[in-house]
PADRENLO-376059 format. One record per residue: x, y, z of N, C-alpha, C in turn; residue in three letters. Coordinates in nm, 3 decimals. Example, Ala and Ser with C-alpha at 12.3 -4.5 7.8 and 13.67 -1.06 7.14 Angstrom:
<sites>
        nx        ny        nz       cax       cay       caz        cx        cy        cz   residuo
     1.319    -0.569     0.780     1.230    -0.450     0.780     1.320    -0.330     0.780       ALA
     1.285    -0.225     0.708     1.367    -0.106     0.714     1.290     0.003     0.787       SER
</sites>
This chain:
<sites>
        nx        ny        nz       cax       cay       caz        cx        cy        cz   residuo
     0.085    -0.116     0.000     0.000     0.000     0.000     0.091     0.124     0.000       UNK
     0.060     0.234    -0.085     0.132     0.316    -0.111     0.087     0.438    -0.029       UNK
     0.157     0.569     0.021     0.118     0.646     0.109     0.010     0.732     0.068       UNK
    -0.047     0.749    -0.075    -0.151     0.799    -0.144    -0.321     0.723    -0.085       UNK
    -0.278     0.587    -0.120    -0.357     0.503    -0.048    -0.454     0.497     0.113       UNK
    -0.280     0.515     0.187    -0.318     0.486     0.341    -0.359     0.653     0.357       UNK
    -0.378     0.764     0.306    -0.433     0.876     0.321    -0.592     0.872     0.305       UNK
    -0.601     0.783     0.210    -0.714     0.801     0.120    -0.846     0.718     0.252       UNK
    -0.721     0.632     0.302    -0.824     0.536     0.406    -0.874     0.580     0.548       UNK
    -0.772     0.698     0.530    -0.748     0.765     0.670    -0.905     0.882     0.672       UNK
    -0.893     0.939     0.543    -0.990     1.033     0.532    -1.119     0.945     0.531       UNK
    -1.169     0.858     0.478    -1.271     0.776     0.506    -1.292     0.745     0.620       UNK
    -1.155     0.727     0.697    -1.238     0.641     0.823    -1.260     0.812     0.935       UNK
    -1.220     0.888     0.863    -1.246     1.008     0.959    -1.424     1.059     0.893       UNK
    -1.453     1.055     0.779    -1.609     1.065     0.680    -1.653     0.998     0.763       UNK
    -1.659     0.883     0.795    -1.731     0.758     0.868    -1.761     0.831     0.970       UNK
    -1.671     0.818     1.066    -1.666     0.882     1.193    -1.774     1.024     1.221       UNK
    -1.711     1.132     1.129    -1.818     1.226     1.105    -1.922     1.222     1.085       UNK
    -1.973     1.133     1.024    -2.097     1.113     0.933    -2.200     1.028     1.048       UNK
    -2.149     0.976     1.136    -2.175     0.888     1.231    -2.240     0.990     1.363       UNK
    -2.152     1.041     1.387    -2.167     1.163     1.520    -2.255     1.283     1.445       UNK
    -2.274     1.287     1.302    -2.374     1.429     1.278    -2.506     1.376     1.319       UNK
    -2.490     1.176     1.244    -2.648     1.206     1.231    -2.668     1.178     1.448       UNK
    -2.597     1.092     1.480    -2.637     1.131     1.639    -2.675     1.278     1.704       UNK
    -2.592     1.331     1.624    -2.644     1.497     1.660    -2.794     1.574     1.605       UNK
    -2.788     1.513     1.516    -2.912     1.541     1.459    -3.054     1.507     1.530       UNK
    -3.025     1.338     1.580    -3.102     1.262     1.648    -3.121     1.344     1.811       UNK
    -3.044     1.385     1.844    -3.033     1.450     1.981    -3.090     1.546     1.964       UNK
    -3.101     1.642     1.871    -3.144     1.768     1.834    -3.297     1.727     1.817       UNK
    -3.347     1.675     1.737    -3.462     1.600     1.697    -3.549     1.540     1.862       UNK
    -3.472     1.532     1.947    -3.532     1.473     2.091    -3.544     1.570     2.177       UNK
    -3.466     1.684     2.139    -3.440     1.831     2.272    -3.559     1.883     2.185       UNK
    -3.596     1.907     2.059    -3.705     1.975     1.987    -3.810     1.947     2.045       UNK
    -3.844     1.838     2.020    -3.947     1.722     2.087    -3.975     1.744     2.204       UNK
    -3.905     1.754     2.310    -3.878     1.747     2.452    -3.945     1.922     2.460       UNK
    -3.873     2.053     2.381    -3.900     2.189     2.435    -4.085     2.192     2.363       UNK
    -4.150     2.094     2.322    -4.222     2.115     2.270    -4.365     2.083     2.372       UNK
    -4.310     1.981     2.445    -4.358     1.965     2.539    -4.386     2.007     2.697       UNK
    -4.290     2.110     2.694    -4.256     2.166     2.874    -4.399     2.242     2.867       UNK
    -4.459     2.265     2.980    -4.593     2.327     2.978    -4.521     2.423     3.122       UNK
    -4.526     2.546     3.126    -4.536     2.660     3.258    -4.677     2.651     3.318       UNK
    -4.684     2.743     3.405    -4.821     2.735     3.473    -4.940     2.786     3.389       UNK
    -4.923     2.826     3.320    -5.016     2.947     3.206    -4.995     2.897     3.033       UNK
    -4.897     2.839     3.015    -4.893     2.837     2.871    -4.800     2.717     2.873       UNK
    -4.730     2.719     2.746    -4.606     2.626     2.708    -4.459     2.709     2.746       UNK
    -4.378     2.583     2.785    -4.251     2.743     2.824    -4.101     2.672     2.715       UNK
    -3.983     2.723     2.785    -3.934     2.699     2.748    -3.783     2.663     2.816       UNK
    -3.713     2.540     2.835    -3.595     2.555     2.948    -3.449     2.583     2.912       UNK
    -3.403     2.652     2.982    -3.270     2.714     2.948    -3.175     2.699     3.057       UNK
    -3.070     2.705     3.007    -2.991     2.679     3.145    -2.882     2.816     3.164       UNK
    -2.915     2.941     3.110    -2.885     3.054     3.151    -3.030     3.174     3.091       UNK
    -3.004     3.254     3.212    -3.147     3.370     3.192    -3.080     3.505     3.241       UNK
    -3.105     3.564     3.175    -3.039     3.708     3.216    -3.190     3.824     3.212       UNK
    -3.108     3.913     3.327    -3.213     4.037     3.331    -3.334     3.983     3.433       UNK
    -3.319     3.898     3.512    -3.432     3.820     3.557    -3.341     3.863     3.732       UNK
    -3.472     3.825     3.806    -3.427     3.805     3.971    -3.459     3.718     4.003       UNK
    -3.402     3.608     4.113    -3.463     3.484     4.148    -3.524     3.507     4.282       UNK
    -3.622     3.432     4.334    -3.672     3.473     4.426    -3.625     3.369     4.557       UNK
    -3.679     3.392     4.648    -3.727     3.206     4.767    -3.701     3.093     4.746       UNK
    -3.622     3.040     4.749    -3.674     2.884     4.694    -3.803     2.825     4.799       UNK
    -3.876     2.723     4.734    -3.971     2.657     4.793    -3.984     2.520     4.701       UNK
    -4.049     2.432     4.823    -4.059     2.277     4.718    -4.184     2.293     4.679       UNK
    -4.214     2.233     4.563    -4.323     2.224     4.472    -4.375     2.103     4.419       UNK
    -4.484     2.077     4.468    -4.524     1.913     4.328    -4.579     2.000     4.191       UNK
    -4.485     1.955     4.117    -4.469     1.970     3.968    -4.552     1.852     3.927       UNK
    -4.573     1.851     3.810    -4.611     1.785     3.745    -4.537     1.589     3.712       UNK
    -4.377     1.664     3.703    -4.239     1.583     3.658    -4.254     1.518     3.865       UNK
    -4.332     1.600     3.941    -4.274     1.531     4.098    -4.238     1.639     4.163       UNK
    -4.182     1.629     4.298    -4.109     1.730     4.381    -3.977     1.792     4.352       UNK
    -4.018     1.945     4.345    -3.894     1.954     4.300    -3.856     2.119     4.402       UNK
    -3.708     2.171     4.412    -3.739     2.258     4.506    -3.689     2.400     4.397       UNK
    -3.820     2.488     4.359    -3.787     2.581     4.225    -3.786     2.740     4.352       UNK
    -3.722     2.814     4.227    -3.770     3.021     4.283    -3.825     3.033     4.187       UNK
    -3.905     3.106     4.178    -3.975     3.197     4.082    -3.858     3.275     4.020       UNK
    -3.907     3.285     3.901    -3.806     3.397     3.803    -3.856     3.531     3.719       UNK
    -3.802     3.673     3.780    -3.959     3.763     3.752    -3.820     3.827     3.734       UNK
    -3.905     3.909     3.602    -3.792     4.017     3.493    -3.767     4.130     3.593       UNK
    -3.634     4.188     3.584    -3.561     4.268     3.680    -3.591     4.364     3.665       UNK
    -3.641     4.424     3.542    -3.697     4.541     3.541    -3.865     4.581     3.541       UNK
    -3.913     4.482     3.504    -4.066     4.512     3.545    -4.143     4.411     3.639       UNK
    -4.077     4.337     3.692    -4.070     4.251     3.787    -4.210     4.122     3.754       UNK
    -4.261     4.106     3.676    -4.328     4.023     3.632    -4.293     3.880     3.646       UNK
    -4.360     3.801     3.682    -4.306     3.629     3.715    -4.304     3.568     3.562       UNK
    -4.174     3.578     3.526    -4.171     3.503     3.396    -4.184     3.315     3.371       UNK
    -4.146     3.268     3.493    -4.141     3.130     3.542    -4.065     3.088     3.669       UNK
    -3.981     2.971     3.684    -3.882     2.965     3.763    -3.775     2.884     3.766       UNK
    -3.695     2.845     3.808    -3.569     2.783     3.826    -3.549     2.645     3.938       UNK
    -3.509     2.561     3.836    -3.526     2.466     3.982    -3.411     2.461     3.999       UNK
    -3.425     2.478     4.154    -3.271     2.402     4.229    -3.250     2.290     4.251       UNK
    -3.334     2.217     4.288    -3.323     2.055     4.322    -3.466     2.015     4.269       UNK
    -3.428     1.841     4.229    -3.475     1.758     4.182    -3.493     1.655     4.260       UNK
    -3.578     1.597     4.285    -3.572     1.457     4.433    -3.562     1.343     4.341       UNK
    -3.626     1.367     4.212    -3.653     1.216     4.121    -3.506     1.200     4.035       UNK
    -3.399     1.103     4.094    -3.354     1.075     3.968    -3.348     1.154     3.852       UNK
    -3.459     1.066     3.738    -3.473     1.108     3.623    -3.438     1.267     3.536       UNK
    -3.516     1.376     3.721    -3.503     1.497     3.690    -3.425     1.570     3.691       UNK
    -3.303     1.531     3.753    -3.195     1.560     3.798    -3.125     1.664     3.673       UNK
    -3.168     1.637     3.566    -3.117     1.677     3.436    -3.159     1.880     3.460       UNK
    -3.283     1.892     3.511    -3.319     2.024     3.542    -3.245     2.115     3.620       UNK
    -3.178     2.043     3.718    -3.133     2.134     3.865    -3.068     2.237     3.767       UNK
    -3.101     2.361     3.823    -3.020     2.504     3.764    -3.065     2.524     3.661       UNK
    -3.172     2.511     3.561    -3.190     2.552     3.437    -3.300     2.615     3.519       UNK
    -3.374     2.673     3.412    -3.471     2.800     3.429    -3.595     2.766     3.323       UNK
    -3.709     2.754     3.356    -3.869     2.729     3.277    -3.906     2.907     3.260       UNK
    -3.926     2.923     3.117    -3.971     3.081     3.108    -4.086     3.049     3.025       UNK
    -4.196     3.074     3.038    -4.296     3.040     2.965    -4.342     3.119     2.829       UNK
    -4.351     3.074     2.750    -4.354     3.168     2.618    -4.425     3.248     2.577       UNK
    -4.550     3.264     2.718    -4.662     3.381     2.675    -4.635     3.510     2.775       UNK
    -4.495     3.500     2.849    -4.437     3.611     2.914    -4.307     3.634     2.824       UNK
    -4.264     3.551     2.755    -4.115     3.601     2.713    -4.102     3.617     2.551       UNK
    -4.238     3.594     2.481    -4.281     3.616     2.346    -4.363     3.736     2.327       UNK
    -4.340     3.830     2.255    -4.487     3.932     2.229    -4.526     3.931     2.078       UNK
    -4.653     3.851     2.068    -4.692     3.813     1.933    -4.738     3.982     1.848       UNK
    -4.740     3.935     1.736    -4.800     4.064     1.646    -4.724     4.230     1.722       UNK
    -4.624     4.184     1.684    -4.542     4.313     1.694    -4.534     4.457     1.583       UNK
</sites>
């Protein structure tokens, strides 16, 4: 095998590789879509993020959620102080654990339709 060759095999097995991890990315993307499509806030559909700016956090307190107990603050815009959603700090379930520190903003406080 000539060094033209073992290049040629090298770049394939790196295509492979790539081609392998996009479409997983794709697939992951395709499940977080899915997933933000589903979060419901107290009032509407929201949306979770794991940074929020311009916001104040409030109290924490435990809550039965929907997902189970979980211990959230309210999250109300810093300048007009409105409860946009809240933030959980802790998760008791396992499963939810994925939430602790992200932030639920619901999309009929943080959207203004017909602008």
């Amino acid at each position: 095998m000539n060094y033209l060759q073992t290049e040629v095999r090298i770049a394939e097995k790196i295509s492979r590789s790539f081609n392998e991890t996009s479409i997983e990315e794709q697939d992951q993307k395709c499940v977080e879509e899915e997933f933000l499509k589903q979060i419901q806030g107290r009032n509407s559909r929201a949306f979770l993020f794991s940074h929020a700016m311009n916001v104040d956090v409030g109290p924490k307190e435990d809550r039965h959620l929907m997902t189970g107990l979980h211990t959230v603050a309210d999250v109300s815009c810093s300048d007009c102080r409105e409860v946009l959603g809240w933030k959980y700090e802790r998760a008791y379930e396992e499963s939810q654990k994925y939430k602790e520190g992200k932030y639920i903003l619901e999309k009929s406080k943080i959207i203004k339709d017909n602008w």
